[in-house]
Z-matrix of the N, CA and C atoms (Angstrom, degrees):
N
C 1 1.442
C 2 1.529 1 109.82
N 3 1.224 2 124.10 1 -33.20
C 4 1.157 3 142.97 2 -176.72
C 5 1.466 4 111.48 3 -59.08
N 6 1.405 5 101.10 4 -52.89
C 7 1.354 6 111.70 5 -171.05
C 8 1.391 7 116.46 6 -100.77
N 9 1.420 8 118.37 7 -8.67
C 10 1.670 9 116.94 8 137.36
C 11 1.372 10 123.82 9 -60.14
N 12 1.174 11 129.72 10 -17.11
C 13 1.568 12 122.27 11 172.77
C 14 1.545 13 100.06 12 -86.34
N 15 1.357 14 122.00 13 -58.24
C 16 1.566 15 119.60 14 165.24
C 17 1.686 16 102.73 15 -6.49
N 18 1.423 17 112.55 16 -88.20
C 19 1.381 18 130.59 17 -139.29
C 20 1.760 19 101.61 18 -92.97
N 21 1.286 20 106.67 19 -3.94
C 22 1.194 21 100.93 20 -159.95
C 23 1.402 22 137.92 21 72.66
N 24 1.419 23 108.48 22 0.65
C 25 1.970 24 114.49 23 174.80
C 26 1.712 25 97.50 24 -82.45
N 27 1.666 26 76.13 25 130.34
C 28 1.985 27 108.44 26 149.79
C 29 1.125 28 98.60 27 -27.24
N 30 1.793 29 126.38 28 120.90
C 31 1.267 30 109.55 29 130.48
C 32 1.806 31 102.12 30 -138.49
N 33 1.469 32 110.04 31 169.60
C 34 1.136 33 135.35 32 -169.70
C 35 1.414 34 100.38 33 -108.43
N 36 1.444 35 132.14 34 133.61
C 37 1.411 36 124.23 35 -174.34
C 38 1.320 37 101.64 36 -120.83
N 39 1.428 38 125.68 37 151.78
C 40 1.452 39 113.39 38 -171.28
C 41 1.665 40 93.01 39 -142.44
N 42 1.388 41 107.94 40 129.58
C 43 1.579 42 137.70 41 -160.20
C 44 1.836 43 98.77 42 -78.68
N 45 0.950 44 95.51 43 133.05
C 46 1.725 45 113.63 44 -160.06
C 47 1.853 46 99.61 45 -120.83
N 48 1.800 47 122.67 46 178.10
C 49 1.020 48 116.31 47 -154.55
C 50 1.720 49 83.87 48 -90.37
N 51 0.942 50 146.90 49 12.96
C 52 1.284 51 141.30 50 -177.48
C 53 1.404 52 126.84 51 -130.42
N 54 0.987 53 105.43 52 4.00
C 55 1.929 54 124.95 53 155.16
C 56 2.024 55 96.56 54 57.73
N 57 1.449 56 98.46 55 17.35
C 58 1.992 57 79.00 56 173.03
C 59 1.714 58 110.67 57 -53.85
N 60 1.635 59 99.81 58 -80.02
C 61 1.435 60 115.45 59 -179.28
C 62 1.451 61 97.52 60 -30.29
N 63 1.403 62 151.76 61 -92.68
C 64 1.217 63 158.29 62 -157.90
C 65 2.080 64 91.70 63 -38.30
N 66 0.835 65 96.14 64 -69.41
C 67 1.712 66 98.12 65 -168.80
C 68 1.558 67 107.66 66 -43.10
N 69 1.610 68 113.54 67 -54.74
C 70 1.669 69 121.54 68 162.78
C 71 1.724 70 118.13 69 -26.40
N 72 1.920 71 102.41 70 -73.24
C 73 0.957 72 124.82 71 167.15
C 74 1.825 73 109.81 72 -27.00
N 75 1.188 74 102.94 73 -102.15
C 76 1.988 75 110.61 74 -174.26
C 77 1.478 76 105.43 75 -39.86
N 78 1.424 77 114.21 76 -37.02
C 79 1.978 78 107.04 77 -179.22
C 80 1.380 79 113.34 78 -58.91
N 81 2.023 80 115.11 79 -44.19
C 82 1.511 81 102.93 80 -156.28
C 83 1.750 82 95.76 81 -136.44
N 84 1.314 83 97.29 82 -17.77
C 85 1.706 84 82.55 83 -156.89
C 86 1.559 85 120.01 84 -122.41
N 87 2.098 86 107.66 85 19.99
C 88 0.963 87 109.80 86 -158.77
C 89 1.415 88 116.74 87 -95.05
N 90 1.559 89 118.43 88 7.95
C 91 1.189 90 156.74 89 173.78
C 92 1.330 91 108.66 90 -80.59
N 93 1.317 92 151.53 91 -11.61
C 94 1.210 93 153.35 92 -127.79
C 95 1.863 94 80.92 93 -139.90
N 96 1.434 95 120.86 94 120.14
C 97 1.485 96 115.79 95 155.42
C 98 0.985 97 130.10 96 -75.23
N 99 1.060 98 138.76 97 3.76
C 100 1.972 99 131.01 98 -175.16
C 101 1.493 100 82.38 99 -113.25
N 102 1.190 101 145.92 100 -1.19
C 103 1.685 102 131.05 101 167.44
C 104 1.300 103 104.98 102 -91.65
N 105 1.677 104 121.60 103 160.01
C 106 1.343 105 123.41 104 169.38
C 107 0.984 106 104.93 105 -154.93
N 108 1.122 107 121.01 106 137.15
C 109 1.881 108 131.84 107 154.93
C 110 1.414 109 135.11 108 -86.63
N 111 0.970 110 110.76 109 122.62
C 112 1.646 111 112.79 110 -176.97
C 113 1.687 112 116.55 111 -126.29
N 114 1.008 113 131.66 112 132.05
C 115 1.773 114 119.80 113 157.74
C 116 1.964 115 114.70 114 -110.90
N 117 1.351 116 91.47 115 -3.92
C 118 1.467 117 105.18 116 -178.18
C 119 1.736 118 108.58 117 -65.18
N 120 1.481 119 90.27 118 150.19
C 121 1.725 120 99.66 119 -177.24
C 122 1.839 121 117.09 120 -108.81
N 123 1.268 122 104.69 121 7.50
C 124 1.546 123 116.33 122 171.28
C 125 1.194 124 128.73 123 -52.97
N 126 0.786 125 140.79 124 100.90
C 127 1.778 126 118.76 125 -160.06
C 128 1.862 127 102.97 126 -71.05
N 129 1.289 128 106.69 127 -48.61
C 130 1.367 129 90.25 128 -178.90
C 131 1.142 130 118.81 129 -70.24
N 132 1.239 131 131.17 130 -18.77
C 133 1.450 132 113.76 131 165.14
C 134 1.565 133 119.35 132 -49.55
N 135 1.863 134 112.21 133 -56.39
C 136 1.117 135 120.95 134 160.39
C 137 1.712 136 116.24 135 -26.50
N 138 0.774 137 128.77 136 -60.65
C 139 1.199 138 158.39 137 -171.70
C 140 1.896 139 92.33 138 -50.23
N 141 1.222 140 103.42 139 -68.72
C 142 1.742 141 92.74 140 -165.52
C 143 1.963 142 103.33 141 -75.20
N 144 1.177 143 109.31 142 -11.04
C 145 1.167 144 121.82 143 -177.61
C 146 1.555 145 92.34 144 -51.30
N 147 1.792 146 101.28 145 -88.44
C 148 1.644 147 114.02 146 -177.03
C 149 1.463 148 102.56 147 -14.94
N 150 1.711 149 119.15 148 -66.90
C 151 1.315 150 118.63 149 -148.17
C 152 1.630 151 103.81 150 -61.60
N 153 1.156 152 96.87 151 -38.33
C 154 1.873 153 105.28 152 -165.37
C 155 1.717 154 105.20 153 -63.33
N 156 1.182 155 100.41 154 -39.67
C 157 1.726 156 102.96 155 -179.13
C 158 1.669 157 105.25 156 -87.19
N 159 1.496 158 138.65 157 -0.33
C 160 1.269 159 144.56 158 172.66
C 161 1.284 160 101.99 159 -89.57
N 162 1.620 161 110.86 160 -32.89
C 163 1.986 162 94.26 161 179.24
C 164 1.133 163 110.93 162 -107.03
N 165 1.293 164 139.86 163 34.54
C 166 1.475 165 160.21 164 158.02
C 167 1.454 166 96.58 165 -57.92
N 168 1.206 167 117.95 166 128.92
C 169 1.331 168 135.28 167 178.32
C 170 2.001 169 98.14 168 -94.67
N 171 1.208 170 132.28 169 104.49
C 172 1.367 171 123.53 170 -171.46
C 173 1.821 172 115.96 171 -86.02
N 174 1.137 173 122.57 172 169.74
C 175 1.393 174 115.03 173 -174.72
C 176 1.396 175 110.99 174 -145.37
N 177 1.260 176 144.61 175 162.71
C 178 1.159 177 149.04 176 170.60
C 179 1.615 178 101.06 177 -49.62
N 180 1.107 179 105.13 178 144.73
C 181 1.914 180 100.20 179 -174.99
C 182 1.606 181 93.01 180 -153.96
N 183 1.524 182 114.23 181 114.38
C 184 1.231 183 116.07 182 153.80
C 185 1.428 184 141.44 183 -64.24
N 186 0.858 185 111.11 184 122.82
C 187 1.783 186 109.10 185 -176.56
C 188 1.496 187 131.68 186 -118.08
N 189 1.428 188 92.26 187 12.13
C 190 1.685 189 88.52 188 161.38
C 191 1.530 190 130.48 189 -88.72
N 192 1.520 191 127.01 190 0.05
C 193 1.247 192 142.89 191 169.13
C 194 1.760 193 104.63 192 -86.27
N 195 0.980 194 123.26 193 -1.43
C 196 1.690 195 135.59 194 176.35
C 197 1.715 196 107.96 195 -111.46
N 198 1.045 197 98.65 196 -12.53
C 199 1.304 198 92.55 197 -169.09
C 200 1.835 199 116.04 198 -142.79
N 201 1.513 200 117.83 199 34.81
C 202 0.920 201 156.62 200 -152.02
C 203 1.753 202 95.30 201 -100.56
């Protein structure tokens, strides 16, 4: 997830039994459109997720005011 904001790649994050990524996610980076969060087990939901964060147009995004 980290290194999709770096580069600017789509990614989809998927919520695990220990809520780091999720906690990361909502603290700094849930503002960012080409990221997404999910804990859901639907596939098609999954599914429109990918697409929605694949046609995200991405932008230069500063991150030292997030991470201050």
């Amino acid at each position: 997830m980290v290194f999709s904001v770096l580069t600017g790649t789509p990614c989809l994050l998927f919520g695990n039994s220990y809520g780091k990524g999720k906690h990361a996610y909502f603290d700094w980076l849930e503002h960012i459109n080409w990221v997404s969060y999910t804990d859901k087990e639907d596939n098609e939901r999954i599914k429109q997720q990918i697409n929605a964060v694949m046609e995200v147009k991405t932008h230069a995004y500063d991150l030292i005011p997030d991470f201050k």
